[in-house]
C-alpha positions in Angstrom: -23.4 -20.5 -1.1 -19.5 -19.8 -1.5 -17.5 -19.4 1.5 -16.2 -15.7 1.3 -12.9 -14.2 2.5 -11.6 -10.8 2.1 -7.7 -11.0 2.6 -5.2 -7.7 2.5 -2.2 -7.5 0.9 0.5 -6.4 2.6 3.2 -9.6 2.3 4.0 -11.8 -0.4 1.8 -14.8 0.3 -1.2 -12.1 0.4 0.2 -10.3 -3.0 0.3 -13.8 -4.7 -4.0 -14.1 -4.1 -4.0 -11.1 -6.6 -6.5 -12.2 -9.4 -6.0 -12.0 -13.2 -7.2 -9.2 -15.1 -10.0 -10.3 -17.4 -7.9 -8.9 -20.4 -4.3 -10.5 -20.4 -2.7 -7.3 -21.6 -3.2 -5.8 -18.2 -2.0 -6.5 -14.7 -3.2 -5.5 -11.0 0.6 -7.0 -10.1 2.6 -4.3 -12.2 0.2 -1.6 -12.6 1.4 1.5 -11.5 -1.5 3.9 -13.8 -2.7 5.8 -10.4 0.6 5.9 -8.8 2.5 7.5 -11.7 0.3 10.6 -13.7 3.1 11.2 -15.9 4.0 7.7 -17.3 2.1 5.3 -15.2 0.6 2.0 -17.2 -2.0 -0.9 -16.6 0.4 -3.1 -18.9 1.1 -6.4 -18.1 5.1 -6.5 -17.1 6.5 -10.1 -16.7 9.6 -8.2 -15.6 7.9 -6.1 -12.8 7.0 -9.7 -10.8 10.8 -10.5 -10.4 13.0 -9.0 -7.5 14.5 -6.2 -8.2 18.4 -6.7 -9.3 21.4 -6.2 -6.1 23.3 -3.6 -5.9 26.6 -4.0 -5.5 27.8 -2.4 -2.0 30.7 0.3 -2.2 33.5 -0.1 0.5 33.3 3.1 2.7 35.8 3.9 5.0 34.9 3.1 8.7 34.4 5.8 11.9 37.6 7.1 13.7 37.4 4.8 16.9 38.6 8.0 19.3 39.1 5.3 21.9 41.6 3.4 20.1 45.5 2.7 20.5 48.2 1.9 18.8 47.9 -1.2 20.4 44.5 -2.0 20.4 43.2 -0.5 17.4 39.6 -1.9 18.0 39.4 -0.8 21.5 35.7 -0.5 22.4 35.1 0.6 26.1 31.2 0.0 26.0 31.4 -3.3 24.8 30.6 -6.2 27.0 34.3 -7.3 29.0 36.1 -10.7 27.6 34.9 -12.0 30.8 31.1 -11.9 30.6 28.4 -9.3 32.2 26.5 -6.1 30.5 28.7 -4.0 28.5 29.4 -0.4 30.5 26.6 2.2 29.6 28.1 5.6 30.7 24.2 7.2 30.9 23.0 4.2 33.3 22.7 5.4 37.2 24.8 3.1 39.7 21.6 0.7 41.2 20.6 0.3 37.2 23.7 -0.5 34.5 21.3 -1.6 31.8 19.1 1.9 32.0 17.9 3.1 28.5 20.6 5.1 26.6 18.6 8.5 26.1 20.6 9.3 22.9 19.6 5.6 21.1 16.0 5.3 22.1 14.3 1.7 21.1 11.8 2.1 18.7 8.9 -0.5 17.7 9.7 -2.0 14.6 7.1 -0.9 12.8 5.2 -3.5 9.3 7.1 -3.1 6.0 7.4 -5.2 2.6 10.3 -7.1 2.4 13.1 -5.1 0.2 12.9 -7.8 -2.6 9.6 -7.6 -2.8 7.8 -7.1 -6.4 8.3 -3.6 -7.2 4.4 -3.6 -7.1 4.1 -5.0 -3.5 6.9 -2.3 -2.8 4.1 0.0 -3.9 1.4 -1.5 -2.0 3.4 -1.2 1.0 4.4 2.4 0.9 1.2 3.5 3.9 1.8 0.0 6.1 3.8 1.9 8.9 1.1 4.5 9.0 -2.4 4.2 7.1 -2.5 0.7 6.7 -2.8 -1.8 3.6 -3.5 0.0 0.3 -5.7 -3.3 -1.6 -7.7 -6.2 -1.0 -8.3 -9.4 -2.3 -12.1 -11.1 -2.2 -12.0 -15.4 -2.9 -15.1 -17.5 -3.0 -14.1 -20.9 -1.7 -10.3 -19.9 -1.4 -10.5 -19.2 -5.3 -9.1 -15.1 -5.9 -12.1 -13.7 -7.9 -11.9 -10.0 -6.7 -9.4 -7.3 -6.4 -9.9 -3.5 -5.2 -7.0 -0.6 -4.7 -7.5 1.9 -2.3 -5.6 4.9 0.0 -5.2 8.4 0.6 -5.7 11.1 -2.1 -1.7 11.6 -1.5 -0.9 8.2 -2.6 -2.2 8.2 -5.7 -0.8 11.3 -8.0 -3.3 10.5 -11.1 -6.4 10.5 -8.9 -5.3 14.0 -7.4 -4.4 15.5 -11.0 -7.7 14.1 -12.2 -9.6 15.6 -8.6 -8.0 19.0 -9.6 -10.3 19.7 -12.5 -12.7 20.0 -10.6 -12.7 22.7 -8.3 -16.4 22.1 -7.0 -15.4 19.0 -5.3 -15.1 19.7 -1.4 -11.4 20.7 -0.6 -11.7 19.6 3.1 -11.6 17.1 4.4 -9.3 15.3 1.4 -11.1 12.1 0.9 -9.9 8.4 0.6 -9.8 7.4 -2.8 -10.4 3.4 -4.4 -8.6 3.6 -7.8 -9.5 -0.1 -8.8 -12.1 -2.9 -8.6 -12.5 -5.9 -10.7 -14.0 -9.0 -10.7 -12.6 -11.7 -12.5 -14.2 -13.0 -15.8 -15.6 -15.9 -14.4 -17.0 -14.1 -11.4 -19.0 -11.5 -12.6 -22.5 -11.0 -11.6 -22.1 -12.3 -8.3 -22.1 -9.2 -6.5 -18.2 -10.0 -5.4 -17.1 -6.7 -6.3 -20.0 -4.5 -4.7 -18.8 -6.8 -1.2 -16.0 -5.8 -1.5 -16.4 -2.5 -1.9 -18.6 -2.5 0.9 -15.8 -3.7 3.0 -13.5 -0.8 2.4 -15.8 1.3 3.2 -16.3 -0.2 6.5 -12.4 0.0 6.7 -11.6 3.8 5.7 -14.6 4.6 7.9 -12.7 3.1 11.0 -9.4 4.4 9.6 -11.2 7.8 10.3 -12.2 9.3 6.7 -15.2 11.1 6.2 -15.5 9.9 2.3 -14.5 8.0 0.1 -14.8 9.1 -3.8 -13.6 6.9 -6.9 -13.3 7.8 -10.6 -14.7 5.8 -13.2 -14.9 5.9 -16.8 -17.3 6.4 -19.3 -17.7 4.4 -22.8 -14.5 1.9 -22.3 -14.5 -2.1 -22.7 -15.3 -3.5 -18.9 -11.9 -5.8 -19.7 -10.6 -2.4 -20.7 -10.8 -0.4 -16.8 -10.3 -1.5 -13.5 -12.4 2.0 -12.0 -15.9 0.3 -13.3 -18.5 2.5 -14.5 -20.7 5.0 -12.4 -24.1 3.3 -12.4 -21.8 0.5 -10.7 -20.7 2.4 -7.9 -24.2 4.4 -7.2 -25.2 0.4 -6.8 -22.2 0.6 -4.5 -24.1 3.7 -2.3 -21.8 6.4 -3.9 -23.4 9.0 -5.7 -22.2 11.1 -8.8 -20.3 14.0 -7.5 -19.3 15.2 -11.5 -21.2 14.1 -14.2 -18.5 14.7 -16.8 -19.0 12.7 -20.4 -15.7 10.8 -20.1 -14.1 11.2 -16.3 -17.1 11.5 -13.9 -16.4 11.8 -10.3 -18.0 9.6 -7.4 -18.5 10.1 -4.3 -19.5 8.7 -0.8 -19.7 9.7 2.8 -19.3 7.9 5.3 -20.5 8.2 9.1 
């Protein structure tokens, strides 16, 4: 029995597990479909897997100093002295010289992508500060055989234009939403996908969402869609909120 391990991406080493799509024409690494209603694409974008370009800095001219002289044009009278010890904080009390300055308060830095990441990963990481990783990769014996996107309705503008044509779908509370799950060709059959769907689940439920709904389509090439077909996800436990002929809905709760 393989060994499985359900990883999430939020870095590069964790983005680099991400599986190839069964059809070479498409990519989970430069997909932006679900993130982008208006021109979004599943296209496979060598491009897109490269860092993004610099950008040249502009020279901008620096703050007036308002403590300096014509002598000492960098004057700085909270620094730290030439001769060692805490630099003067004018908001500290006398028995305490290194109290907090109540206009600079520390903050805890909080997870982020690095800003040369992928501009997929960059995507990916948009919710780490605040909801958490947005996919998941499932191996079998260390080998990336299964991929899943997921997040709040609000990440994903294609799923909420597609959720709006419906107005018998339940307007409170907003539901999570997984936009992708594939298996890779070799893989198939072995239930990888329906685990890892299971294990999102679990996750959104602790995340605090009351349901989870997904959007697959009807009458496509399996190579051809990562949102899988509707008699996989009622497998999955979800059932079929809209039976439309080409975009039904999906839906589960979760307790």
């Amino acid at each position: 029995m393989a060994r499985l391990r359900i990883v999430d991406v939020t870095d590069r080493e964790s983005f680099g597990l991400i599986p190839p799509c069964a059809d070479p024409g498409f990519d989970h690494r430069t997909c932006d479909y679900w993130e982008d209603a208006d021109r979004g694409s599943k296209a496979a974008r060598a491009a897109w897997l490269e860092p993004p370009p610099a950008t040249a800095s502009v020279a901008r001219p620096g703050p007036v100093n308002p403590f300096a002289s014509d002598d000492d044009p960098l004057k700085n009278p909270f620094a730290p002295p030439p001769s060692g010890g805490p630099a003067f904080n004018p908001f500290a009390p006398g028995d305490d010289s290194l109290a907090d300055n109540p206009f600079a308060p520390r903050r805890e830095t909080r997870p982020a992508v690095a800003a040369d990441a992928p501009r997929k990963l960059t995507l990916l990481g948009r919710g780490l500060a605040v909801f958490g990783s947005y996919a998941k990769v499932l191996t079998a014996d260390d080998v990336p055989v299964a991929y899943t996107q997921f997040g709040p309705l609000s990440a994903y503008p294609r799923a909420q234009r597609l959720r709006d044509l419906y107005p018998q779908l339940p307007a409170a509370p907003l539901p999570a939403v997984i936009t992708c799950i594939a298996s890779t060709a070799g893989a198939r059959r072995e239930g990888y996908a329906r685990a890892l769907v299971a294990a999102v689940c679990d996750d959104l439920a602790g995340r605090g969402f009351a349901a989870i709904e997904a959007y697959p389509e009807r009458d496509t090439r399996p190579d051809a869609t990562s949102a899988a077909t509707p008699e996989f996800w009622v497998a999955a436990g979800f059932t079929i909120a809209v039976d439309d002929e080409r975009f039904p809905v999906v839906r589960r709760e979760l307790s």
